[in-house]
N, C-alpha and C positions, 0 to 999 in steps of 0.2 A: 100427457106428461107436462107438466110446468118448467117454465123460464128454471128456477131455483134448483129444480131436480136435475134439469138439464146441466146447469154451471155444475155443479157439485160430480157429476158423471163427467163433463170434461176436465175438472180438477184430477179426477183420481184414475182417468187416464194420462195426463200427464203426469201424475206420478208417478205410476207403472211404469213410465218409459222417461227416467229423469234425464239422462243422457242425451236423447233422442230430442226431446224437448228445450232441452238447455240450446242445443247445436240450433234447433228450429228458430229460435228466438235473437240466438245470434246477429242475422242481419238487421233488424228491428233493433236491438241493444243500440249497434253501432252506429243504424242508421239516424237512430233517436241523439243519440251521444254527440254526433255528429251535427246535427240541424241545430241544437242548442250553443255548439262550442265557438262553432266557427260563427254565427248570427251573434252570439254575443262578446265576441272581440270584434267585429265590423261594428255593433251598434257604439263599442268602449272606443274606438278608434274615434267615428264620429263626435263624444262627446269629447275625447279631447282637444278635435280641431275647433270646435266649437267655442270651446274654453279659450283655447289659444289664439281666435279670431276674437273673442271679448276683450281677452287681456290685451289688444292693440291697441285700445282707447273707448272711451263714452261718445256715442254718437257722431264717429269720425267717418270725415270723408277727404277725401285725399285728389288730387290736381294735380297730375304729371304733364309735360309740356316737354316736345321732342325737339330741339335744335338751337342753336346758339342766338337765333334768329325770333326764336321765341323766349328770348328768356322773359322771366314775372319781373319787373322793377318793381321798387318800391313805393310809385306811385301808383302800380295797379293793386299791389298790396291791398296797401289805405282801399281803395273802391272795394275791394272782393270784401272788405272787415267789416264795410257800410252796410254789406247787406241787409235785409232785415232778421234772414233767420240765422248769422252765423254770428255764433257767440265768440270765436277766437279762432285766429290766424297763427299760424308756426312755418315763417317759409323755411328750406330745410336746402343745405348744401352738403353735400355728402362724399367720402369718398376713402381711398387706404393711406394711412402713414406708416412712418418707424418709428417707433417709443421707445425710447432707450435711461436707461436707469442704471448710475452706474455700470455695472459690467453685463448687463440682462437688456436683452434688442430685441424687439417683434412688431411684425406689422398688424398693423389694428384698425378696425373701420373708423374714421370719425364722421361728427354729424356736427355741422356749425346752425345752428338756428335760434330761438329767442328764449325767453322765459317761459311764454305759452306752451311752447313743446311739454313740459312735464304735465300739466294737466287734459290737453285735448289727447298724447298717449299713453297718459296713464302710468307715468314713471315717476316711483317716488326717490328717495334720497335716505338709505337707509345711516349714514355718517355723512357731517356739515349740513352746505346747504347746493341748491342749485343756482343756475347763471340765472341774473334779476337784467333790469333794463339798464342801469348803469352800468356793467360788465359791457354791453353792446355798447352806447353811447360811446366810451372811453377806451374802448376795442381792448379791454385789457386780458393778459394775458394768465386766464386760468383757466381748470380743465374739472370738468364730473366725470369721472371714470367708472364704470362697470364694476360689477363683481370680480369678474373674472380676469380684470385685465389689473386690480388691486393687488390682488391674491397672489399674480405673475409679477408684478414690478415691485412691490412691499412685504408679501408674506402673511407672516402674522403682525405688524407692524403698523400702525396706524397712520393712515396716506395723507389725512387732513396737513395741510401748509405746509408739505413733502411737496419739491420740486422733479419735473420729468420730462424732458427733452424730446418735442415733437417735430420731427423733420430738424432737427441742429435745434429748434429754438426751445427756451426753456418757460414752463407753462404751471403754475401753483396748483396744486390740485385743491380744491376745497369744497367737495363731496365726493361720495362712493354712491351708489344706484343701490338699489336692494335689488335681488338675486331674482329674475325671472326667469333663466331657462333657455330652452331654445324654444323657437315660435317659428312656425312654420319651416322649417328648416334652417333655418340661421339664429346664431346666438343673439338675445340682444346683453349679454355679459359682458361680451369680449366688445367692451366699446369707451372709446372718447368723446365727450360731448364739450363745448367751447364756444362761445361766444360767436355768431353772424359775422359779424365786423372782424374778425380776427380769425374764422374761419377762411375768409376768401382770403385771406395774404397767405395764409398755410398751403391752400389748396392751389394759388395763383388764380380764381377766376371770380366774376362776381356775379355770374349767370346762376339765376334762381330757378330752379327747374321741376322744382316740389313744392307745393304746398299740403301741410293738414291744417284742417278745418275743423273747428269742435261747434255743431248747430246747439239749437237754443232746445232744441227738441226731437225726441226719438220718431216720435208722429208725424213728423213734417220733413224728416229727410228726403224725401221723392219732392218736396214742393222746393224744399233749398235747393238740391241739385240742380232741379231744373235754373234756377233762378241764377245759378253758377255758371254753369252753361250759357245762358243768355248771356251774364253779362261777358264771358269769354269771347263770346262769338263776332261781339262789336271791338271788343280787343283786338281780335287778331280773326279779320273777314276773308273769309275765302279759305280758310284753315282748317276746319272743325276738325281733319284728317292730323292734325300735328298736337293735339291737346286730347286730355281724357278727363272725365271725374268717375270718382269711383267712390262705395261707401260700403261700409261692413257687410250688409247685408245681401249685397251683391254677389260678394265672396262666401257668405254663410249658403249664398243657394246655391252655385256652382260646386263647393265644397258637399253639399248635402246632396244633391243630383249624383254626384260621383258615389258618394256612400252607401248612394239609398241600389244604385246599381251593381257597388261590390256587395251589399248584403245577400241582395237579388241571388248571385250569380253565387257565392259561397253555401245560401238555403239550398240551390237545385244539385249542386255537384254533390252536398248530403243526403238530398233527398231522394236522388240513384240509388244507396248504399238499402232505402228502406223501400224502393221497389226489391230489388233485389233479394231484401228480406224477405219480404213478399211472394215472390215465388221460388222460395225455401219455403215456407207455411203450405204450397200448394201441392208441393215435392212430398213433402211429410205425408200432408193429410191425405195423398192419395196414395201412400204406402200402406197407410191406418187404415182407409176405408180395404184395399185389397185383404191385410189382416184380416180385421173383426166383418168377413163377409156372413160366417156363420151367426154371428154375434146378430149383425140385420138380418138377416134372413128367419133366426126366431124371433126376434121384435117383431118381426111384420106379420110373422105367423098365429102370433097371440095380440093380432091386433092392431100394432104401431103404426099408423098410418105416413102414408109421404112425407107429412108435410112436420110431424115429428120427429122423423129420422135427418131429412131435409135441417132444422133446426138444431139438434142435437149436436150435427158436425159444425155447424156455421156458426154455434158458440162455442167451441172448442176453436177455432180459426181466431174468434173473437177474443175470447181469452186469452190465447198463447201471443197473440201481438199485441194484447195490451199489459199482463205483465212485459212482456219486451220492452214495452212501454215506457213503465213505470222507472224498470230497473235503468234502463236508459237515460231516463232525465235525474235520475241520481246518480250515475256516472258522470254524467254530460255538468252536473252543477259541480260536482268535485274536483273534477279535470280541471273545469274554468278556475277552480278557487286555487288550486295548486299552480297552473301555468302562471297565475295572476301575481301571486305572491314570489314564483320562483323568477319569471322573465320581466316582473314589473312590470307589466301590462294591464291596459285596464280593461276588464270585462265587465258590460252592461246586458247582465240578464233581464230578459222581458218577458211576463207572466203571460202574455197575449202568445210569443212565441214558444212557450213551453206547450202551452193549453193544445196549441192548434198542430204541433210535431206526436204530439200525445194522441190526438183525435186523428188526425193522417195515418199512426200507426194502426189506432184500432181498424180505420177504414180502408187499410190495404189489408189487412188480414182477413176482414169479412169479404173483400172485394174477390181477393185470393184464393178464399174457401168456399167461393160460389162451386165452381167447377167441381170440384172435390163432392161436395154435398149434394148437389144435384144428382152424380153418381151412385153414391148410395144412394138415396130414396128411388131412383129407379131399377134399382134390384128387383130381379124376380123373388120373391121369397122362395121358390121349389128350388130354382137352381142355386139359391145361395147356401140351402139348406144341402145341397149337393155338393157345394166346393170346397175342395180341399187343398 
């Protein structure tokens, strides 16, 4: 009997018994449903941190330095700006004030640093302009505000050459930020940016404890860092334990490492669900083979050899877990589409991960209905022809 004839006889056994069949398939549905939903919100999670680690800036790397002891002057500035692969400096003071606006007070992060800052992190100025190097020079007193921190002190209201009282002192606003979001867990909206020079009077300190860095080239970051490092290390000898450099990609692998681990671990706690399945398929098919004993016992009688009857149930196994299959990753792609649009989250289906939750089911079902099908074809045909 052929492959064809065989499919078609386990088609129209599983029709015989739609009920039976439907419930067999079950675990496989889910467990397909499952391997697709969960794998494709870890893989959407990842592409957003991904996104949210680019949106930090172009080829940035960043210089923290731990203690009052260490602070960056601005003579070590100038040297770290010489280097040869570092296209731009933005040292950065940072810290929380109160903004107060008329009758409306909240505290808010600020960040005092230069002009560079808008370009090496990639912050544009959706209304005015941002702080230039005269604003430093002449320490004068105005501020870029956030999206968010606009929308709280102004409204609908346009903030440009609108005054706003930072810690008691009163500071011109003359630009707004365009709207990023939150990034890595913290807003960068809800923010005050202001002048180097006018920052440290605000915050009382003149200790520089940050810098970013925008290199000349994506290629060459491992060779700038290093070259950062060295010149840190004549900076400040015997230290190397109080300073760090760090650059996107650092945190793109740490971040990916973690992901590539939560995918890991969300594929197998779904891929339970289609063992499981699995032997539901084995549960079935050996209720089937008990049934239709009479059914083999005249196959064999008029001929059917083992290794046909053997066959016959192992695509019937094959079949019922790859419809399961099928139906599964069309659940499993509408669920994603639905949760996606309902909780705004982002799902990144992957065709490699459909292909191979697809292939696992059909190969737990055949794996499943080994046992089963072995079964029957070792039927006596006398005594099957016997059983009632």
């Amino acid at each position: 009997m052929g492959i064809l004839q065989s499919i078609k006889m386990a088609l129209r056994s599983i029709k015989s018994n739609k009920l039976r069949s439907v419930l067999t398939m079950l675990g496989i549905i889910i467990g397909v449903s499952s391997v697709i939903v969960l794998v494709a919100m870890a893989q959407g999670s990842t592409t957003n941190v991904t996104n949210q680690i680019n949106s930090l800036g172009t080829n940035l790397l960043t210089v923290n330095t731990f203690g009052t002891n260490l602070a960056i002057t601005q003579d070590k500035i100038d040297e770290i700006s010489k280097l040869n692969g570092v296209k731009s400096v933005a040292p950065v003071i940072s810290g929380r004030v109160e903004v107060k606006k008329d009758r409306t007070s909240a505290q808010v992060s600020l960040t005092a640093t230069n002009s560079n800052y808008s370009s090496i992190k990639n912050v544009n100025v959706s209304q005015g302009r941002f702080i230039n190097d005269l604003d430093n020079e002449y320490r004068q007193k105005i501020a870029v505000i956030g999206a968010t921190t606009a929308q709280t002190f102004f409204g609908t209201d346009n903030p440009i050459d609108q005054y706003i009282q930072i810690n008691g002192t009163s500071f011109k606003v003359v630009g707004v930020l365009e709207s990023k979001g939150s990034s890595l867990g913290s807003s960068g909206d809800d923010v005050v940016i202001v002048p180097l020079s006018t920052g440290e009077r605000l915050l009382k300190t003149t200790n520089v404890n940050q810098l970013y860095l925008q290199g000349k080239s994506q290629d060459q970051l491992d060779f700038i860092m290093a070259e950062i490092q060295a010149k840190l290390a004549t900076m400040f000898p015997n230290q190397s334990d109080s300073y760090s450099v760090s650059n996107q990609q650092d945190l793109m692998n740490t971040m990916s490492s973690v992901s590539n681990t939560m995918t890991m671990m969300l594929g197998g706690i779904a891929g339970i669900s289609l063992l499981v399945g699995g032997i539901g398929i084995m549960n079935i098919m050996l209720v089937s083979v008990s049934e239709r004993t009479k059914e083999i016992g005249i196959r064999k009688a008029i001929g059917a050899k083992r290794r046909d009857v053997l066959l016959q149930f192992l695509i019937e196994a094959a079949v019922l877990s790859s419809m399961g299959g099928i139906i599964g990753i069309l659940i499993g792609l509408g669920l994603g589409k639905i949760l996606s649009s309902t909780l705004s989250m982002t799902f990144t289906f992957s065709s490699s991960v459909i292909l191979m939750s697809f292939l696992f089911s059909v190969v737990v079902g055949v794996v499943f209905g080994v046992f089963p099908a072995n079964k029957a074809s070792k039927l006596n045909p006398i005594q099957a022809l016997r059983y009632e």
